[in-house]
N, C-alpha and C positions, 0 to 999 in steps of 0.2 A: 365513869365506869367502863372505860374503853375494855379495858383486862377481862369484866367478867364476858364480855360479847368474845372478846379474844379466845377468851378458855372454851366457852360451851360450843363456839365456832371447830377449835379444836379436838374436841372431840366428839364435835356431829358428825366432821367430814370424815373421821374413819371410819364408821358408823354407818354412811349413805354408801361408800365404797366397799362394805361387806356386804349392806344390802344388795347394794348394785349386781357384785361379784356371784351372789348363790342367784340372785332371780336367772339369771344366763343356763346355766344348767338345767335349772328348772323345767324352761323355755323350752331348750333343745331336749329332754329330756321327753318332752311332752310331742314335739314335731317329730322327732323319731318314733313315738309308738307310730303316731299318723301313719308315717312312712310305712312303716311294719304294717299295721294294720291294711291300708292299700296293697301290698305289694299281696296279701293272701289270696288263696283260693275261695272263691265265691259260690255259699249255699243258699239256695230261694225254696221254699218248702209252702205248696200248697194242700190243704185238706179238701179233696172232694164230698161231694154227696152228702153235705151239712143240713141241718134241717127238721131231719126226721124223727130223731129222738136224742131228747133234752139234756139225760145225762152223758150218752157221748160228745155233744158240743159244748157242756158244760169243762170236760176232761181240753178238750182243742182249745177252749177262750185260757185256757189256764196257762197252758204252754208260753213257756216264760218270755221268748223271741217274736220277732216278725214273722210269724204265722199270716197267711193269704187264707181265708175261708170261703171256698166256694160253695153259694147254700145254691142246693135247688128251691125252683120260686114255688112249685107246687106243692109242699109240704108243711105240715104243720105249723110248725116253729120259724117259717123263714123268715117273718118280717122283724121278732122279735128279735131272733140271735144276730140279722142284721143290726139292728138299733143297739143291741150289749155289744157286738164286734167293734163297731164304731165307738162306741164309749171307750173300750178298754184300747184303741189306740191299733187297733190290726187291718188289714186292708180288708175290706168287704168286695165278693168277685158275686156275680153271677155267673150261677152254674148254666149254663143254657142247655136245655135237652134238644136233641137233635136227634132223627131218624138212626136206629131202628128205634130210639125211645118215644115214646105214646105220649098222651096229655093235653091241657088245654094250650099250653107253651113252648113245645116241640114243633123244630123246624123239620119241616118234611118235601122232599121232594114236588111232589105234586100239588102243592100248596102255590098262589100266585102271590106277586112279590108284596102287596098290600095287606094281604093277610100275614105274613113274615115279619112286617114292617111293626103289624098291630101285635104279636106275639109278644114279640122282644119289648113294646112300650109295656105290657101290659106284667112280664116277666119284670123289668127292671123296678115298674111299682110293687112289686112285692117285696122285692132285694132291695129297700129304703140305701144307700151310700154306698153303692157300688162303684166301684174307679175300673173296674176290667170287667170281661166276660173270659170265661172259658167253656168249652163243646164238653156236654154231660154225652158221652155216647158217640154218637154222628158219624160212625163206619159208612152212614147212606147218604152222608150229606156234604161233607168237608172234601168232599174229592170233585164237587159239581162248582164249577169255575163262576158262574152266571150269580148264584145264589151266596157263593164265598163272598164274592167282591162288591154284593149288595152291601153283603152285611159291616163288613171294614171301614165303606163309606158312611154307614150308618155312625157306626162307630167311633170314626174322625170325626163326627158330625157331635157328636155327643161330649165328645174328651173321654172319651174313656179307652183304654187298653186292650188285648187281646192275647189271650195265651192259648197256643195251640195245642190240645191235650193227644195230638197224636194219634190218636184213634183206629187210624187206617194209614195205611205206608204210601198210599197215593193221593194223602193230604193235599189239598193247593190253598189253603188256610192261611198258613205262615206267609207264603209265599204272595197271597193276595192282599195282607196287611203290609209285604215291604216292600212291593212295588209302589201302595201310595204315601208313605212314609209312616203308618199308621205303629204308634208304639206298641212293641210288639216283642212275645218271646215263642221257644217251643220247646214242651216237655222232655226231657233227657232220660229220667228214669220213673217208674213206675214201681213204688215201695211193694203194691201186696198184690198182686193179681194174685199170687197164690199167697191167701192172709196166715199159711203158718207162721209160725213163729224162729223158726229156720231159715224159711227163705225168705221173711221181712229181715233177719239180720244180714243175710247176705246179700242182700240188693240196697242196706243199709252200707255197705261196707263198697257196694259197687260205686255206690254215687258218692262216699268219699275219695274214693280212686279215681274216677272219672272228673271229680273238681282239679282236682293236683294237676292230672293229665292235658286238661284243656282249661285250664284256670277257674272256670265255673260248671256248675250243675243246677237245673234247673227239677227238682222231685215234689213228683203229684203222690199221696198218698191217700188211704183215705179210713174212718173211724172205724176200723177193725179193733180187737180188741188188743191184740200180739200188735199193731202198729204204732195205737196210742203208747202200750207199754213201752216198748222200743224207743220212741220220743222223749219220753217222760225222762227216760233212763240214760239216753247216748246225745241230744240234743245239749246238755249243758254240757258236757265235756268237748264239743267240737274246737271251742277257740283255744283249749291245752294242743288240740292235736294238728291245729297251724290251718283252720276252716273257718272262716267269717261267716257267720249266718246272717243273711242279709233280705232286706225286704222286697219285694216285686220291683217299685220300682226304682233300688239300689241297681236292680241285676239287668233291668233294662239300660239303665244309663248304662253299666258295666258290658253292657254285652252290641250294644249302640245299633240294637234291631239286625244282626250278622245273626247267616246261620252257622249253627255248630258244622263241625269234617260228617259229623254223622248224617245231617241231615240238607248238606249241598256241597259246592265248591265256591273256594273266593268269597267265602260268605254270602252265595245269592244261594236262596231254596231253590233245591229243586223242582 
């Protein structure tokens, strides 16, 4: 029966060679999105002041992307919406309150470094899978060199990350997690200081200009009502309009702990 081996040989082999022939395309079809995909502009989006009330964080966990929720620890909801954040696959942040903010969890000035130390333990058991911290407030705190660089070490110590929310213009926050290599970003724009619904679209609109501009954008927003909508609404259209929404720590690796032109030179903070 040598023939029938001959025949069904003959027409396997054309057979593996179209296979062969479409998988190549396929392939490169597939490492050019890659390609494309990398080569876009980078969006990281964190929700502040999470927590509080259940049907606004219920709207945030829904958000289709890599949503970062920063809950504060002293509020109702925060161990929970931790444990649902973490299920549903989104980075869990401690929100940290910092001077001028109040509470049992607030870093303050006047506070010695043991009590600081015992805050933040006692904050992050509230926040169950937190992988970062970000400053709730801290205009009276993030600018005191002594107390920043406690906490960074802390930090490294911990594995955990640090996002600088900017707070105050003479931050040394950022600047005290890249001295010790500590993973680390800092805030670009701020969605709603004023939560109308106007100028949440137009500081929407600023921090997709400022990604193109500088290849990434790093925006803190937070459960307003005009904010949520504006997410709900302009968040799935980012990747038509050449924006990669990406996770905390996509944008770290992406941004390799450098500061933005805004907020130093040469990439060191100011």
């Amino acid at each position: 029966m040598p023939w029938v081996f001959a025949l069904l040989l003959g027409a396997l082999v054309p057979l593996a060679a179209i296979g062969a022939t479409d998988s190549v395309p396929h392939h490169n079809g597939k490492a050019d999105h890659l390609t494309s995909v990398s080569r876009m502009p980078k969006l990281a989006l964190v929700i502040d002041d999470l927590g509080q009330n259940a049907a606004r964080d219920a709207r945030v966990l829904a958000l289709p992307g890599p949503v970062a929720m920063a809950i504060l620890p002293d509020t109702r909801y925060a161990t929970e919406l931790a444990q649902r954040a973490k299920a549903a696959d989104k980075t869990v942040m401690l929100h940290l309150p910092m001077a001028p903010a109040d509470g049992p969890y607030s870093w303050k000035p006047q506070l010695p470094a043991a009590e600081l130390d015992r805050r933040l333990t006692n904050a992050l058991a509230k926040v169950p899978h937190a992988s970062g911290v970000n400053n709730h407030m801290g205009s009276q705190m993030t600018d005191r060199q002594q107390p920043m660089a406690a906490l960074m070490r802390e930090l490294q110590r911990r594995h955990l990350f640090f996002l600088d929310s900017r707070t105050n213009a003479a931050t040394v926050a950022a600047a005290s997690a890249q001295r010790i290599g500590l993973a680390s970003l800092s805030r670009d724009i701020f969605l709603d200081d004023d939560p109308s619904p106007e100028a949440v679209g137009a500081q929407f609109r600023a921090a997709v200009r400022l990604a193109r501009e500088q290849g990434s954008v790093v925006v803190i927003g937070h459960p307003h009502p005009a904010t949520l909508a504006l997410l709900e609404r302009e968040l799935p259209k980012l990747s038509a309009q050449g924006i990669d929404w990406v996770g905390i720590g996509q944008m770290i690796a992406t941004r390799g702990n450098r500061a933005m032109v805004a907020h130093g030179a040469n990439g060191l903070y100011r």
